[in-house]
DSSP file (Angstrom, degrees, kcal/mol; ACC not computed):
  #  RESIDUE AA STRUCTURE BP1 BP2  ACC     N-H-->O    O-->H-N    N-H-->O    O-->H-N    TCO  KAPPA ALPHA  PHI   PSI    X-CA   Y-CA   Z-CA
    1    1 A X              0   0    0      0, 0.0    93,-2.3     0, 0.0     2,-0.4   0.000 360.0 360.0 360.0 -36.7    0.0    0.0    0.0
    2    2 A X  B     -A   93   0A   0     91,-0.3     2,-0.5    95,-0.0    91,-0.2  -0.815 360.0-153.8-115.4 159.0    2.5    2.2    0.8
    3    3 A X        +     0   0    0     89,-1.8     2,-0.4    -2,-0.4    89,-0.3  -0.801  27.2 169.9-134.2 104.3    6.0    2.9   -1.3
    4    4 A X        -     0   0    0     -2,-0.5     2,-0.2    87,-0.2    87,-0.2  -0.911  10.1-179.7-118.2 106.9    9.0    4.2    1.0
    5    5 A X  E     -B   90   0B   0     85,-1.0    85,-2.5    -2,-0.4     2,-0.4  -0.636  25.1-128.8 -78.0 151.1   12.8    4.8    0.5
    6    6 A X  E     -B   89   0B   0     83,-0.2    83,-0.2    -2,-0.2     2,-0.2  -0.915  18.5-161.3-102.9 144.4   15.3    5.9    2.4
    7    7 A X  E     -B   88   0B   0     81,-2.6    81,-0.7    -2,-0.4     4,-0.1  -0.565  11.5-159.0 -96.2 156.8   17.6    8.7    1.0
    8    8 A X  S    S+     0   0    0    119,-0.8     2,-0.1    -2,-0.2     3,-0.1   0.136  74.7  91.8-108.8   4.3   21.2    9.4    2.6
    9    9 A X  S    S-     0   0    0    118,-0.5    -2,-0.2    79,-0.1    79,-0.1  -0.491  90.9 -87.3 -82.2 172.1   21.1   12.8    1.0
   10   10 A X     >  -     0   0    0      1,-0.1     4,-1.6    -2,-0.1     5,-0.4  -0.231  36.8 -98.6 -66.1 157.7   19.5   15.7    3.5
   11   11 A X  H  > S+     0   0    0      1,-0.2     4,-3.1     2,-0.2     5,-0.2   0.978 120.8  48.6 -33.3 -69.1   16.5   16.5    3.8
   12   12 A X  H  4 S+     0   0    0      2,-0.2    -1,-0.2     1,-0.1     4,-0.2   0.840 105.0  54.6  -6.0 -82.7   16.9   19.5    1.4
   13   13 A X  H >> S+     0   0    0      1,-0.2     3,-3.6     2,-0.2     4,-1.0   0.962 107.8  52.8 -51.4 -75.7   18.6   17.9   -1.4
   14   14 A X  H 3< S+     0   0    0     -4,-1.6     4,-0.2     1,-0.3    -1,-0.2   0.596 107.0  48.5 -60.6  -6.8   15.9   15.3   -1.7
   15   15 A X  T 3< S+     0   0    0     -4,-3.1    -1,-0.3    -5,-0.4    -2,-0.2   0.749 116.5  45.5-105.3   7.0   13.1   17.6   -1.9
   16   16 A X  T X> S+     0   0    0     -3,-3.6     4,-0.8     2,-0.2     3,-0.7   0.872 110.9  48.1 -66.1 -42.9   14.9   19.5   -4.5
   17   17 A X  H 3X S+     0   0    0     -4,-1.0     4,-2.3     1,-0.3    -3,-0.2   0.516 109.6  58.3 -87.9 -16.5   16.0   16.8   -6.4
   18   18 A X  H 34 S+     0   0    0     -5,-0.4    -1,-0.3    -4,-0.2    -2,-0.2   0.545 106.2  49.8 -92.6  -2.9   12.1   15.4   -6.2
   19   19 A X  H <> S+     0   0    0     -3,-0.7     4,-0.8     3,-0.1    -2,-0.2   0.524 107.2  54.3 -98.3 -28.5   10.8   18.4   -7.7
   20   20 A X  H  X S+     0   0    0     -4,-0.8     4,-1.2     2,-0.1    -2,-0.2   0.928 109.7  41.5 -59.4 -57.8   13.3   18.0  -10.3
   21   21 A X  H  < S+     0   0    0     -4,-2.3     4,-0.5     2,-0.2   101,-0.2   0.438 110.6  61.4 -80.9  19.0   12.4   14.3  -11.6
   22   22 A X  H >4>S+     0   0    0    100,-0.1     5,-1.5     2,-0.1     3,-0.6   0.911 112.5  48.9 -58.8 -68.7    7.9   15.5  -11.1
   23   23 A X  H 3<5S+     0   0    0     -4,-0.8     3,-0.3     1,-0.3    -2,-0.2   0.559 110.1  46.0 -38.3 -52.5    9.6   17.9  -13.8
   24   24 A X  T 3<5S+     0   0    0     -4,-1.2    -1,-0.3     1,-0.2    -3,-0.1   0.735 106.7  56.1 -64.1 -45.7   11.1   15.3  -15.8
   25   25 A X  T < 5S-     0   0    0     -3,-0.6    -1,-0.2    -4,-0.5    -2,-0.2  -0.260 114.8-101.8-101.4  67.2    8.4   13.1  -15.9
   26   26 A X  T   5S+     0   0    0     -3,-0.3     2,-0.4     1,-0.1    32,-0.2   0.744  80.4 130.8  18.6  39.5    5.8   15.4  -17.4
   27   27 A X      < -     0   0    0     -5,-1.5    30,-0.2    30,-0.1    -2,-0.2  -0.875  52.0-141.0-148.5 162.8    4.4   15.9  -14.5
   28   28 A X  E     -C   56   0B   0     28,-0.8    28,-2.2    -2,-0.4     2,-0.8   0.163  16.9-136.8 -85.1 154.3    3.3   19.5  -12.8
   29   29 A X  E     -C   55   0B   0     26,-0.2    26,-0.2     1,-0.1     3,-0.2  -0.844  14.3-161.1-115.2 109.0    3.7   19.9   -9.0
   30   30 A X  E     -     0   0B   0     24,-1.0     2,-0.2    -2,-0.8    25,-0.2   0.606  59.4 -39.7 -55.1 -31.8    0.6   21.5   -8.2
   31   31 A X  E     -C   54   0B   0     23,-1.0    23,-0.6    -3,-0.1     2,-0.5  -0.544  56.5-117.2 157.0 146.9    1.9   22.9   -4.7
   32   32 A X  E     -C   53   0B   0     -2,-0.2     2,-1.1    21,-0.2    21,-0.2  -0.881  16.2-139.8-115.6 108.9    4.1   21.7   -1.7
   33   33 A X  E     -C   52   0B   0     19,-3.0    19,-2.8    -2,-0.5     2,-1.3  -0.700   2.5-158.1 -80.6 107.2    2.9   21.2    1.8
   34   34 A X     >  +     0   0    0     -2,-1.1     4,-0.8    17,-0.2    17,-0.2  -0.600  28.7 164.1 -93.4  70.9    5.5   22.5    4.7
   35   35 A X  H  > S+     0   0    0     -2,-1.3     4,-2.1    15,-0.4     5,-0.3   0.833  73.2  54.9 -51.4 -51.9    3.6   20.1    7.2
   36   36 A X  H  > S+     0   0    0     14,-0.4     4,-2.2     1,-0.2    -1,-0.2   0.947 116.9  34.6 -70.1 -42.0    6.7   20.5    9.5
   37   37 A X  H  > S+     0   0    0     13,-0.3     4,-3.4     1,-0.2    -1,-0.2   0.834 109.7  61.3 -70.8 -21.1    6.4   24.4    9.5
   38   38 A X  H  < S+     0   0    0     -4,-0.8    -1,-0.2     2,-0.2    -2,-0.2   0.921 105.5  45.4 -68.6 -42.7    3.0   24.6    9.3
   39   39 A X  H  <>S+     0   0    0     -4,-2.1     5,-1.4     2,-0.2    -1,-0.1   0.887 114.7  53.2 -57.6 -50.7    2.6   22.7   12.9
   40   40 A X  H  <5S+     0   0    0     -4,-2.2     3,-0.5    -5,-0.3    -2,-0.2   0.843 105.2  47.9 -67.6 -36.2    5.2   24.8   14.3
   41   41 A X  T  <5S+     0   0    0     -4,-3.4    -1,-0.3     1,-0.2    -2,-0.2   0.536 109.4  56.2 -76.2  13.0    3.8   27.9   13.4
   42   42 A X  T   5S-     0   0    0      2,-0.1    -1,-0.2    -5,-0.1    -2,-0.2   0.263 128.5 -88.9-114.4  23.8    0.6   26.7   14.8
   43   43 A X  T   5S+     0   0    0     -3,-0.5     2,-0.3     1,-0.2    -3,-0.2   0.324  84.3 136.9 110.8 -37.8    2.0   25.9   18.5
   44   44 A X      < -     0   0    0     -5,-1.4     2,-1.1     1,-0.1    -1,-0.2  -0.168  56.1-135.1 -17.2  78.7    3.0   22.1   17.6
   45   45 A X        +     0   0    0     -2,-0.3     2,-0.6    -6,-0.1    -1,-0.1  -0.375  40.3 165.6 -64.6 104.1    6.4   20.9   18.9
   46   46 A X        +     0   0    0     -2,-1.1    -6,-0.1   -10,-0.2     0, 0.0  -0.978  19.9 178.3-103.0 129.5    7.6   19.2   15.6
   47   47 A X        +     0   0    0     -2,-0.6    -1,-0.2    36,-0.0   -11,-0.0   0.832  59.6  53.0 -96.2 -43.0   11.0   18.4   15.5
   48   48 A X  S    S-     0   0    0     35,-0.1     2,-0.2     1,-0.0    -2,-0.1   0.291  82.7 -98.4 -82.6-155.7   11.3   16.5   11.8
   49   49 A X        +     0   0    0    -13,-0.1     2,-0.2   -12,-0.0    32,-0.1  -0.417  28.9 179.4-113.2  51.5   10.3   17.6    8.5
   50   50 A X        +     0   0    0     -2,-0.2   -14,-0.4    32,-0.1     2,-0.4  -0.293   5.1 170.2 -99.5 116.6    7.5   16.8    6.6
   51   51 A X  E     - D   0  81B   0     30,-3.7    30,-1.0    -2,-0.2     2,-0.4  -0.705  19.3-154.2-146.5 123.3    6.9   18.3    3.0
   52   52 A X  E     -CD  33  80B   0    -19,-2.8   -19,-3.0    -2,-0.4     2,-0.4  -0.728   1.9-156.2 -98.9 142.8    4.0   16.9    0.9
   53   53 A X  E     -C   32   0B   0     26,-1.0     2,-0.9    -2,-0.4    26,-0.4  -0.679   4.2-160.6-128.1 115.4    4.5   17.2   -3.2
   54   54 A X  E     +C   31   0B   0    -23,-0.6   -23,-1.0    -2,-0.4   -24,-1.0  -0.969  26.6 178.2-112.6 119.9    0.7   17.0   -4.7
   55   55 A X  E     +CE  29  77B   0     22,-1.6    22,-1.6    -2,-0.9    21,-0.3  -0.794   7.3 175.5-103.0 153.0    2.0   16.0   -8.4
   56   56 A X  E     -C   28   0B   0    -28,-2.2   -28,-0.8    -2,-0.3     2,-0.5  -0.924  31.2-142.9-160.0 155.4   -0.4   15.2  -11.8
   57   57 A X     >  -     0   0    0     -2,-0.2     4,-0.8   -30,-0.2     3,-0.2  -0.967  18.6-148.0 -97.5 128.6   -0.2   14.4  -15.2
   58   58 A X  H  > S+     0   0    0     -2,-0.5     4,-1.2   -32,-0.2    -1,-0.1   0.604  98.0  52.6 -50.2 -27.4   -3.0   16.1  -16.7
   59   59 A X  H  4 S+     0   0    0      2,-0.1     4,-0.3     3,-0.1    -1,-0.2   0.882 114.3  44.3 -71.7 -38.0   -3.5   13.4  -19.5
   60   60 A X  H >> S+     0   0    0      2,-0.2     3,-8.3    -3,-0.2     4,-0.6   0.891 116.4  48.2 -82.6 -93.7   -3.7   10.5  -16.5
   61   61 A X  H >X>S+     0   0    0     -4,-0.8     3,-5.0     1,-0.3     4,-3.6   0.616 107.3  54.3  14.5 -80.4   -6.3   13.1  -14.1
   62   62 A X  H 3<5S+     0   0    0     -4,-1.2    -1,-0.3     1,-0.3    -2,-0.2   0.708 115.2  48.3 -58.2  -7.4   -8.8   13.9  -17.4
   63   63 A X  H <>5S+     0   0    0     -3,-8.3     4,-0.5    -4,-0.3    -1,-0.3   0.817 108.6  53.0 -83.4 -20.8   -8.8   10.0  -17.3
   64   64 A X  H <X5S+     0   0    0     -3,-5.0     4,-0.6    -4,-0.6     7,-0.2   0.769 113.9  33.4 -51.5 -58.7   -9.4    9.7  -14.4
   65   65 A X  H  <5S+     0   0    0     -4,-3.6     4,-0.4    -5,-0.3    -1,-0.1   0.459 106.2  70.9-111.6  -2.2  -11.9   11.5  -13.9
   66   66 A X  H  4<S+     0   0    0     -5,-0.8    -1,-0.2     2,-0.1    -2,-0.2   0.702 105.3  43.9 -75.9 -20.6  -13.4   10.7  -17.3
   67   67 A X  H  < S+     0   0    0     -4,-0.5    -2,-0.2     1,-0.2    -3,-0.1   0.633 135.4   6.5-101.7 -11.0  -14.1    7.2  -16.1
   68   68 A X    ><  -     0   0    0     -4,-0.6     3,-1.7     1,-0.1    -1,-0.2  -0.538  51.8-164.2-172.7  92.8  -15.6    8.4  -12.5
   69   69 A X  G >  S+     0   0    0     -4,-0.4     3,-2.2     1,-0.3     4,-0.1   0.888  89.8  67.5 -19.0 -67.8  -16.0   11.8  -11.6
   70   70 A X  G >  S+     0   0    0      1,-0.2     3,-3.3     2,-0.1    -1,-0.3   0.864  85.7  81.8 -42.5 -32.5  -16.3   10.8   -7.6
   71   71 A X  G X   +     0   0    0     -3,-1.7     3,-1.0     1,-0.3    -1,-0.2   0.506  68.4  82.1 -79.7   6.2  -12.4    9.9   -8.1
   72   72 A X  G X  S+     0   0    0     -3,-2.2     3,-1.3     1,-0.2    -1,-0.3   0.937  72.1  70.9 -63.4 -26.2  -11.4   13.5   -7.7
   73   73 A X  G <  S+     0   0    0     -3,-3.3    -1,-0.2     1,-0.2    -2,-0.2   0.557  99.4  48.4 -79.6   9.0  -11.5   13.2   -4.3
   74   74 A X  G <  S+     0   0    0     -3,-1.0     2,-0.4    -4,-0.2    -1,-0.2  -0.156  96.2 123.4-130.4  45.6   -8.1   10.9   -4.7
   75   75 A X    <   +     0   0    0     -3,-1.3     2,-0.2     2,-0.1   -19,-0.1  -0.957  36.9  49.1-124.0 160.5   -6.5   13.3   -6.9
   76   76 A X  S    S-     0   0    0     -2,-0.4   -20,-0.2   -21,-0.3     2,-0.1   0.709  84.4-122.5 -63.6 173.9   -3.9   14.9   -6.8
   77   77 A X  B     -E   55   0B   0    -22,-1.6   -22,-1.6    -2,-0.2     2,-0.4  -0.382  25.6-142.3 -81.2 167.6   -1.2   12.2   -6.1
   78   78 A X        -     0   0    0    -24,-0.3     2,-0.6    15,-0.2    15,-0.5  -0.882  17.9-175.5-140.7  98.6    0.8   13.0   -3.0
   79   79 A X        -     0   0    0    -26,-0.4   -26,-1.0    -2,-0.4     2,-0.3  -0.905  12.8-159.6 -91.9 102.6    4.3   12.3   -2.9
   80   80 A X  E     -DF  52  91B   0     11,-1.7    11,-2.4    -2,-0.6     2,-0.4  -0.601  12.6-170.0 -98.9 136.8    5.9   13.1    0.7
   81   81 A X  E     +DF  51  90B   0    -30,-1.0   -30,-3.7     9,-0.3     2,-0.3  -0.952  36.5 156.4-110.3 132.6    9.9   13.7    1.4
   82   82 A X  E     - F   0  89B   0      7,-1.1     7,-1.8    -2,-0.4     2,-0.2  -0.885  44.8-103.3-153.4 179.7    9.9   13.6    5.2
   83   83 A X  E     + F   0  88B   0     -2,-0.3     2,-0.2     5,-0.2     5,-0.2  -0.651  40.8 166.5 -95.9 144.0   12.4   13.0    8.5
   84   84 A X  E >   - F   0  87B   0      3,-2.6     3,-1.1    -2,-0.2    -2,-0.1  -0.679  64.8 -17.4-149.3 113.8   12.1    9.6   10.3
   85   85 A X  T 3  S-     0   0    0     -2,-0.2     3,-0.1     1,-0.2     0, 0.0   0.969 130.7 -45.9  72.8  36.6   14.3    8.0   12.8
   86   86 A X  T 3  S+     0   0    0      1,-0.2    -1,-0.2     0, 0.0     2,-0.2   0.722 120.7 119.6  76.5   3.4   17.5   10.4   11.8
   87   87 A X  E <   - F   0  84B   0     -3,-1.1    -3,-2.6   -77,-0.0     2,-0.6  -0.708  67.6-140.1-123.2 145.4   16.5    9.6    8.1
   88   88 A X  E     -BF   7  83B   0    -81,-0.7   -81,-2.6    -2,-0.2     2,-0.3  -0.966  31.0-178.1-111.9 135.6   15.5   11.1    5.4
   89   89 A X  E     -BF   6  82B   0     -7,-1.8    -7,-1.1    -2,-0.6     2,-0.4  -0.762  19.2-154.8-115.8 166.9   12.5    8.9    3.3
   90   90 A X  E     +BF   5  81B   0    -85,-2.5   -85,-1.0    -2,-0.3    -9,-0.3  -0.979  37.6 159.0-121.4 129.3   10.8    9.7    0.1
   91   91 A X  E     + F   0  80B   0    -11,-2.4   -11,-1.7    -2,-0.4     2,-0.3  -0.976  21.2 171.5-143.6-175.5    7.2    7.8    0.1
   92   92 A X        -     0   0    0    -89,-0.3   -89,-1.8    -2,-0.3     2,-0.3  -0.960  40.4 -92.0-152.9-179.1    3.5    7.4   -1.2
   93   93 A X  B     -A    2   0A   0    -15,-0.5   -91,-0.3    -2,-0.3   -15,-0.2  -0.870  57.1-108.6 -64.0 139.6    0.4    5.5   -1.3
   94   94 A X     >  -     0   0    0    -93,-2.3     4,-2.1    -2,-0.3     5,-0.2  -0.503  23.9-145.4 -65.4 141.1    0.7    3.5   -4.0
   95   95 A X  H >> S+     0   0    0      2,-0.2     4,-2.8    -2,-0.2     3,-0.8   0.986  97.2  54.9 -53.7 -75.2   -1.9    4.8   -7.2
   96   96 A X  H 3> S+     0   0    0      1,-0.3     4,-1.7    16,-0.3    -1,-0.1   0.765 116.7  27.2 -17.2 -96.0   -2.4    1.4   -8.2
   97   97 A X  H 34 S+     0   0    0      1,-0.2    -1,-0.3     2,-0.2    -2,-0.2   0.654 116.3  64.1 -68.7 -20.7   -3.5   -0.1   -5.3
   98   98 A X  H XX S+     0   0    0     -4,-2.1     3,-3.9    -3,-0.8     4,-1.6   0.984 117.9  33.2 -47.4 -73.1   -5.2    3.5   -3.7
   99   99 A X  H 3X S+     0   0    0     -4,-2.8     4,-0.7     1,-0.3    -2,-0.2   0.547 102.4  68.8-112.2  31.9   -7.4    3.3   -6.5
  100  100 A X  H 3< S+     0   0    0     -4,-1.7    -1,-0.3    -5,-0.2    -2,-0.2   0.282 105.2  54.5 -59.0 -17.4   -7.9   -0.7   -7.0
  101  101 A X  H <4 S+     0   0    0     -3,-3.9    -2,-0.2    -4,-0.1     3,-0.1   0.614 111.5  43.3-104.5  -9.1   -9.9   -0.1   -3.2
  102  102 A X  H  < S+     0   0    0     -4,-1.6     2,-0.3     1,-0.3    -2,-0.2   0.862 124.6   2.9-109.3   0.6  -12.3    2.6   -4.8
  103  103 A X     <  -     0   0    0     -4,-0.7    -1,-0.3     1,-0.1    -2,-0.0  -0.900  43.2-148.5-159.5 143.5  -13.2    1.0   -8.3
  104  104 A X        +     0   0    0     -2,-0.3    -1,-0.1    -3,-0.1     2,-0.1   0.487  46.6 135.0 -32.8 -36.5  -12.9   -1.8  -10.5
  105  105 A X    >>  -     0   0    0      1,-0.1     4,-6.5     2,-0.1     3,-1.0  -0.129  53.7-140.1 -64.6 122.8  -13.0   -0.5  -13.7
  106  106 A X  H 3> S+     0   0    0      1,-0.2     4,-1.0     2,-0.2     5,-0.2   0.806 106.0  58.6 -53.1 -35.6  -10.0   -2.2  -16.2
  107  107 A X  H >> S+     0   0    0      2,-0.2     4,-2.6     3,-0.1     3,-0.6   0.969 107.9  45.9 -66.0 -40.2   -9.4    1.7  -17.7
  108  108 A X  H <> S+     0   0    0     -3,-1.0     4,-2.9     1,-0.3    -2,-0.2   0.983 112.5  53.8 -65.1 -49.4   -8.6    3.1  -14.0
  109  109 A X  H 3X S+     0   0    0     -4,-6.5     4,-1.3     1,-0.2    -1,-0.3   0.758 104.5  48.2 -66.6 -11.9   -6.6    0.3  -13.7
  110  110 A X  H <X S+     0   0    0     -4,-1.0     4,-0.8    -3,-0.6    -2,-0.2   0.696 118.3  43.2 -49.4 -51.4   -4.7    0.9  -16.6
  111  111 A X  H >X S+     0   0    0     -4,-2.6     3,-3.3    -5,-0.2     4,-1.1   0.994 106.0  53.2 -53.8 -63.7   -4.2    4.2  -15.6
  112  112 A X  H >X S+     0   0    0     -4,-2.9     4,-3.5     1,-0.3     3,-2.1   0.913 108.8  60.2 -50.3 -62.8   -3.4    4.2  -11.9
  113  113 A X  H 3X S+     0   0    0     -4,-1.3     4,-1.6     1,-0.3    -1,-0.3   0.644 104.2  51.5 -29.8 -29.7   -0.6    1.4  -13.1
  114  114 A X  H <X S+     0   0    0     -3,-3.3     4,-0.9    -4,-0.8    -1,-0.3   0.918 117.3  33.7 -74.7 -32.6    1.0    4.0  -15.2
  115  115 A X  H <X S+     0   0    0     -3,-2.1     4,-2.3    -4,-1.1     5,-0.3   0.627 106.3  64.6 -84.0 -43.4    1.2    6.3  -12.8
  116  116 A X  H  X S+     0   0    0     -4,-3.5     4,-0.7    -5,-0.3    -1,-0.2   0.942 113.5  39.8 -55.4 -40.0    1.7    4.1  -10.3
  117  117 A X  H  X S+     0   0    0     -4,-1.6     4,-1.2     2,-0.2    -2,-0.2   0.663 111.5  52.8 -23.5 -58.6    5.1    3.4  -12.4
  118  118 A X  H >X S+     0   0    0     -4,-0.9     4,-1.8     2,-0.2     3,-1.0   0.995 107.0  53.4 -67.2 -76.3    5.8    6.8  -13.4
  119  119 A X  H 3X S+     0   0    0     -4,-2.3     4,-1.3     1,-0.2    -2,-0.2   0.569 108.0  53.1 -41.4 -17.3    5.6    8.0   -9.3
  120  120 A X  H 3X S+     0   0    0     -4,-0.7     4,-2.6    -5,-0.3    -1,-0.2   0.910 107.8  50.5 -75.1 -57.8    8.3    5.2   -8.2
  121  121 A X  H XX S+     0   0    0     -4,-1.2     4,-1.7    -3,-1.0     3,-1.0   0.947 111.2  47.8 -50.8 -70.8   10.7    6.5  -11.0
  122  122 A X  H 3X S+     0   0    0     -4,-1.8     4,-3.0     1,-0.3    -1,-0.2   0.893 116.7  43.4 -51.9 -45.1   10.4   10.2   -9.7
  123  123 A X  H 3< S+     0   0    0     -4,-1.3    -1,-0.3     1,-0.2    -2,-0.2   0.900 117.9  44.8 -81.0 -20.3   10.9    9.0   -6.2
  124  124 A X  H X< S+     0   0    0     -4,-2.6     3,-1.4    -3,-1.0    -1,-0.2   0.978 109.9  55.2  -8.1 -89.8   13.8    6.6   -7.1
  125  125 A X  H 3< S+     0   0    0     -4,-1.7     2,-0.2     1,-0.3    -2,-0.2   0.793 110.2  42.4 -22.5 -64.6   15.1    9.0   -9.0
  126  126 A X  T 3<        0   0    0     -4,-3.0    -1,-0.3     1,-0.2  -108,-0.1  -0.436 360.0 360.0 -85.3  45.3   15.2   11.7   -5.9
  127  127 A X    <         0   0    0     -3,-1.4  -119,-0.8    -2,-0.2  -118,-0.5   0.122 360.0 360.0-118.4 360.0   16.5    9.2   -3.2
């Protein structure tokens, strides 16, 4: 369900370098959540790092949401660089199986697989 690497670069590096292969692989990063600042400026003792990547392909999406409408509500994809344990990880949900629990239909799955594909490379890629 879920797909997590560990990086040895910093924190930093890997969430530059994951915003570099989104870029690569045609697809947009729609806007970056700074979970770990966000807490802190709301009172929160967070000590780690959290910054969540909503990526899409726009081709994959308008399929998406050409075969089921309801399925916006597991768009955009979410690709996380965070701290753990002294570690820096890259993860996700997997697409595939994410949206194998909310339909059946053989086109979503076709899709989600690509994607699922594509989002392993990027975060590969950025490890």
């Amino acid at each position: 369900m879920y797909y997590i690497v560990d990086s040895t670069k910093p924190f930093a590096q890997a969430v530059d370098d994951l915003d570099a292969a989104v870029k690569r692989h045609q697809f947009g990063v729609l806007h970056v959540h700074d979970l770990g600042n966000t807490l802190r400026g709301k009172g929160e003792a967070f000590a780690g790092e959290c910054k969540v990547f909503e990526v899409c392909n726009p081709h994959q999406a308008a399929g998406v949401l050409a075969a089921d409408m309801k399925l916006n509500m597991a768009l955009p994809c979410r690709i996380s660089v965070y701290t753990e344990g002294g570690k820096t990880r890259l993860g996700m949900i997997a697409p595939r199986e994410m949206l194998a629990m909310l339909s059946d239909d053989p086109k979503l799955s076709a899709i989600a697989s690509e994607v699922d594909a594509a989002t392993r490379r990027m975060i590969d890629e950025a490890k």
